[in-house]
C-alpha positions as CSV (number, residue, x, y, z in Angstrom):
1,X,105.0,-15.6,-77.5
2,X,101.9,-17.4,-75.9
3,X,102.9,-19.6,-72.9
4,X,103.1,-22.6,-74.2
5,X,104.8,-23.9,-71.0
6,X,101.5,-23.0,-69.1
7,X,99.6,-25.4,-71.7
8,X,102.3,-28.1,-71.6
9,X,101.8,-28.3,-67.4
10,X,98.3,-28.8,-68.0
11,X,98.3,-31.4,-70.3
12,X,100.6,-33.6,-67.6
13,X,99.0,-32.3,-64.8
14,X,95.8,-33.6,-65.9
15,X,96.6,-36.6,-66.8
16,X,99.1,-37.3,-63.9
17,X,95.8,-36.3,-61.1
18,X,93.6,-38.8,-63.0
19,X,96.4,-41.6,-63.0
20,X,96.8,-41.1,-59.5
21,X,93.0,-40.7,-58.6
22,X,92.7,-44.3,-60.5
23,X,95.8,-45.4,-58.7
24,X,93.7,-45.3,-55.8
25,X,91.1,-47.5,-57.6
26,X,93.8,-50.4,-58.4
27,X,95.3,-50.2,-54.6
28,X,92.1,-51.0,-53.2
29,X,92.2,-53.9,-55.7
30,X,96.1,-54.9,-54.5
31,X,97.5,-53.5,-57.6
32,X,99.0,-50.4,-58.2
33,X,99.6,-47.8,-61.4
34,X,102.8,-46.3,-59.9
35,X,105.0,-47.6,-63.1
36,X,102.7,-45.9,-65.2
37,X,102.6,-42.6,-63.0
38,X,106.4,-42.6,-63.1
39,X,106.7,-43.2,-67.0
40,X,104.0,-40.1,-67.4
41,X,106.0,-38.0,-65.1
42,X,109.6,-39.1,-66.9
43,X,108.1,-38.4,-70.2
44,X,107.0,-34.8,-69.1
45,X,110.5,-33.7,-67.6
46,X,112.0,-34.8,-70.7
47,X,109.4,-33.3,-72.8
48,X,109.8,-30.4,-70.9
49,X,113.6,-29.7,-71.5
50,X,112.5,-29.9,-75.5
51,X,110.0,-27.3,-74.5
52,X,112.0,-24.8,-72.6
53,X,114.6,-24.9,-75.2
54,X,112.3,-24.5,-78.3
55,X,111.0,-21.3,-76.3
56,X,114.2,-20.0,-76.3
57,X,115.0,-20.3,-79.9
58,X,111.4,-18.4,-80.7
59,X,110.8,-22.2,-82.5
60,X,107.0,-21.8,-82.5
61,X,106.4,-25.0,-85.0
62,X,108.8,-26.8,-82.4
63,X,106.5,-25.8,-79.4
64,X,103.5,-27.3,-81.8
65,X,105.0,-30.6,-82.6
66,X,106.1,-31.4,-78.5
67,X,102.2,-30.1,-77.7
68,X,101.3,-32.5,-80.2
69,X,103.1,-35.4,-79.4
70,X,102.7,-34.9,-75.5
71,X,98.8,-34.7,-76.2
72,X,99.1,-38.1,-78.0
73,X,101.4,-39.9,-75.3
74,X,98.6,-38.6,-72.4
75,X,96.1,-40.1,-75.1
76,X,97.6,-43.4,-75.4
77,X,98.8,-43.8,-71.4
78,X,95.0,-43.4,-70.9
79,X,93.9,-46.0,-73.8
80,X,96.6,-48.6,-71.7
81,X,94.7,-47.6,-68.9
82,X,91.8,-48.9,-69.7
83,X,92.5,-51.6,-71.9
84,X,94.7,-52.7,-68.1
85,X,91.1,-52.0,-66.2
86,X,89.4,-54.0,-68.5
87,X,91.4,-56.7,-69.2
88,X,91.5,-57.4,-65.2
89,X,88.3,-55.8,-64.0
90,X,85.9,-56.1,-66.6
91,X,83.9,-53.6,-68.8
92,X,81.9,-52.4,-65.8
93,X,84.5,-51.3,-64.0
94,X,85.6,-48.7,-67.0
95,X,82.3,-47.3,-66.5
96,X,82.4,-47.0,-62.9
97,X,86.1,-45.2,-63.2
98,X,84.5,-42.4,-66.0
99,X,82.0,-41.7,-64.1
100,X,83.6,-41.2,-60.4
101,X,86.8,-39.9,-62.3
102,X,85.5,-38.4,-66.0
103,X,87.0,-39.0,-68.9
């Protein structure tokens, strides 16, 4: 079976690096993205139980449908994210956090 599991860290990891890159962003700013850092990180260990077990009932279509839906949840943390930056920060300041921090 391919490891999956690998994938599934990479996908959080990712994510979790760039929330805590722009986290550094908001603090500067008085605010701070820890809530959404620790909602990311809650949804991975429990996404990652689902995992582990699908693994070990050889459920490959299982594995598919947690990749899936973790990809989407990463997707839409990041779409709050910048609907947050802009609501408080302005349009500008999207731009400035894509470029320093990609997408």
């Amino acid at each position: 079976m391919v490891d999956y599991k690998k994938y599934f860290e990479r996908i959080y990891i990712e994510e979790i690096d760039k929330l805590e890159e722009a986290n550094e962003y908001f603090e500067k700013r008085n605010l701070s993205l820890r809530a959404m850092i620790d909602l990311v990180k809650s949804h991975k260990a429990q996404n990652l139980s689902l995992i582990n077990q699908a693994i070990e009932e050889r459920n490959e279509e299982e594995v598919y449908n947690i990749l899936n839906r973790s990809k989407d949840y990463v997707a839409e943390m990041r779409r709050v994210l910048y609907s947050s930056i802009k609501d408080f920060f302005g349009e500008d300041s999207i731009n400035d956090l894509k470029r320093k921090y990609g997408n």
